[in-house]
N, C-alpha and C positions, 0 to 999 in steps of 0.2 A: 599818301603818294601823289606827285604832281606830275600831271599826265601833259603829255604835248596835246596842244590846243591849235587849230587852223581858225586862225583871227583874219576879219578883213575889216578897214576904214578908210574910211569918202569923207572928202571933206575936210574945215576947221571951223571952229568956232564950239559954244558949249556942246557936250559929250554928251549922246546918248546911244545908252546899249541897250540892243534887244539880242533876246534870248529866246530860241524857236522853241516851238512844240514838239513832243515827241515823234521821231520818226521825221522829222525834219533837217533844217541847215541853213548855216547859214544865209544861202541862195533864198533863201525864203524872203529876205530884207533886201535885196538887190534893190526892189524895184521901190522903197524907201528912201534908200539910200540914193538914190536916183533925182528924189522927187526933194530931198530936204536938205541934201548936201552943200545947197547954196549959202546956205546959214548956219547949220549945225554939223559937226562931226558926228557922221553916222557909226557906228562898231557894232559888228555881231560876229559870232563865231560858232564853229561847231559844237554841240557838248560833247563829253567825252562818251565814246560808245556811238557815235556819229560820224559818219559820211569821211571827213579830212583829218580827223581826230583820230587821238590813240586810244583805243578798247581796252583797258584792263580784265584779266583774267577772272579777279576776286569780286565776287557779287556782292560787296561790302563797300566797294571801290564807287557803286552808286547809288547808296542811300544820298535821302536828301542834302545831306549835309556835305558831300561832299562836290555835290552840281551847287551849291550857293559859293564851295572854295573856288570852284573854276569862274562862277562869276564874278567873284570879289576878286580875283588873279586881272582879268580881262579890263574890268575898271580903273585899276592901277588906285594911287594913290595921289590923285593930282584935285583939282577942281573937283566940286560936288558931279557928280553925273544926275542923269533921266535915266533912273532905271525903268526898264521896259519891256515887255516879251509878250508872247501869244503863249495860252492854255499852259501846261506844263512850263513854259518859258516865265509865262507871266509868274507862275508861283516862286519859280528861282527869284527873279527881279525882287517878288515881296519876301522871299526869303532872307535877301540881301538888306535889302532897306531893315528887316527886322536885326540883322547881328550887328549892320553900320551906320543906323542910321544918319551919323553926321556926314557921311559919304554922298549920299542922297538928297536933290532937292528935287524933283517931285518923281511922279508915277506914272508910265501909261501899259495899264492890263488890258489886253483883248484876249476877248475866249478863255475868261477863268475856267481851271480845272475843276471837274465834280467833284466830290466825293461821296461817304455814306456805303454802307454796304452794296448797293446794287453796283456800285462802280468796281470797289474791290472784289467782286465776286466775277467784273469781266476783266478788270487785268491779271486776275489769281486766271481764268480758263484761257484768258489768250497767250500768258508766258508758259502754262502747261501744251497747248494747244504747239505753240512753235519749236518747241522742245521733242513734241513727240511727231508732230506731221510734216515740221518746216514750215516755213515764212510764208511762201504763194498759198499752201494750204490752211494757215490759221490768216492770212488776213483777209481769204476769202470767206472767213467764216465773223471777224470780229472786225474788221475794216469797212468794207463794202458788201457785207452780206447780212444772214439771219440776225445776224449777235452783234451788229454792228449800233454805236452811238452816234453815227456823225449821219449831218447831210448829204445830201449825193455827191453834191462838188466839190465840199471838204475831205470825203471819201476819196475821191480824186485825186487830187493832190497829195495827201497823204498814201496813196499806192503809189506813186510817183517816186518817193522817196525812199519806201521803205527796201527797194530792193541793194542798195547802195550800203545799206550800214550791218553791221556783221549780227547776227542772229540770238549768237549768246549774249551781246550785249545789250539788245533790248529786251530782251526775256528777264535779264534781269533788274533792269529800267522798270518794267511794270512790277514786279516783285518787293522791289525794294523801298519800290517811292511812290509810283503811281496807285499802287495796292495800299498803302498805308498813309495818303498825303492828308494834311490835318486843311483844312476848309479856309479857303481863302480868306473867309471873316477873322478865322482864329489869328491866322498868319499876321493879319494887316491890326488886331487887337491892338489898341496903343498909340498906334502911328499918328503922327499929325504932319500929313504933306498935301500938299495940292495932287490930286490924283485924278487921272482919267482912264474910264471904267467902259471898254468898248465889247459891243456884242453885238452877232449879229440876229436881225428878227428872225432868222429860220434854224438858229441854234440853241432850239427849245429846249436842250438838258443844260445849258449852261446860262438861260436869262433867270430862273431864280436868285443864283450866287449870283451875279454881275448885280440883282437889284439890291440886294443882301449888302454885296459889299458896297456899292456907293455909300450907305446908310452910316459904316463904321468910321468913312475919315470924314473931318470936318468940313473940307475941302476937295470934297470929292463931286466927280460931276458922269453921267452916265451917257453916253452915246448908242442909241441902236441903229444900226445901218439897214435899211431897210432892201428886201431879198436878198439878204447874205447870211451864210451860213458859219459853220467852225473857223474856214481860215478866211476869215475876214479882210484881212493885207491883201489879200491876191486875188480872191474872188471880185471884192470891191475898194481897188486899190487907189482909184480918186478920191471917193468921200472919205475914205480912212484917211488918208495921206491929206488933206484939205483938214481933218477935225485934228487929227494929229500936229499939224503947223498952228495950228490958232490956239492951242495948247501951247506948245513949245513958244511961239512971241508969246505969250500971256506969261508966264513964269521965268522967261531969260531974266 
């Protein structure tokens, strides 16, 4: 099923798309876009089950595979892109680069997703949790509280957003994808692109995979931003936006 998609791009020159984190949007890349539009064509868009986007009914409608179609939709078919995203975004991106690769000439991940039981076991209680209590009530509990993964300010930001996007569709977001996502190393198996692998030092469930994966492409290079947490772009969005450009002229 191809679902309408709310797409926004700044800018021309080479193409790069970022794809948010769950419970995010596009608005997340504004201030990217902002910062890198001088030179690049910036794109990002909602995912489906997101903020400006259409929500499908059928909880099938977001297995992984079909947030890699909506990114391969977004990309088009023109010039190689910079696939790119944060956490959940960034897997879409290596999802991408894994089904197209000649679509792709290089990579920028920030705030790769966990995985491993302990992580399916909080998006198995938080899509049960917003199901039975509601959104305020389960993100008070897996967002910004007891059962929560993230930093404080990452926390933040992500309550920020999550009231805007419809309930059943991220309940089934974590169910389908986030409950079951195979491990950025597995993803990125194979690949040989220039990659940059961003994290920040105070999003300590996600610097083992970030070290992990630099290891896997040949060309891959590791940035930690130092007092930033989960959403990296917004928390610390000079030195992202600074390592991010010296990337992008390095491989135009």
């Amino acid at each position: 099923m191809s679902v309408r998609l709310h797409v926004e791009s700044k800018g021309a020159g080479p193409t790069v798309v970022f794809a948010h984190g769950f419970g995010g949007s596009a608005r997340n890349f504004r201030v990217q876009a902002r910062a890198l539009s001088d030179r690049f064509r910036i794109v990002s868009y909602d995912a489906r089950g997101h903020a400006r986007s259409e929500a499908p009914s059928d909880p099938h409608e977001y297995d992984f595979e079909r947030l890699i179609d909506d990114y391969e939709r977004v990309a088009g078919d023109g010039e190689p892109v910079v696939a790119a995203g944060l956490s959940l975004g960034a897997a879409t991106a290596l999802g991408f680069a894994r089904r197209r690769p000649e679509r792709v000439k290089a990579l920028v991940l920030a705030s790769v997703p966990v995985s491993g039981d302990a992580h399916r076991d909080w998006a198995l209680g938080f899509a049960a949790a917003i199901e039975k209590d509601g959104m305020d009530a389960a993100g008070a509990r897996f967002v910004w509280g007891e059962r929560s993964r993230f930093d404080p300010a990452g926390a933040t930001w992500i309550k920020k957003g999550l009231a805007e996007h419809p309930a059943f569709a991220l309940a089934h977001i974590l169910r389908q994808t986030l409950a079951v996502m195979p491990s950025p190393a597995a993803l990125a198996e194979g690949l040989d692109l220039p990659a940059l692998i961003v994290a920040g030092s105070e999003d300590h469930a996600v610097l083992p995979g970030s070290r992990e994966l630099v290891t896997v492409f040949p060309r891959g290079e590791l940035e930690i931003v130092p007092g930033a947490g989960h959403v990296v772009n917004l928390v610390a969005p000079e030195p992202f936006n600074e390592r991010v450009r010296r990337f992008l002229d390095a491989v135009r």
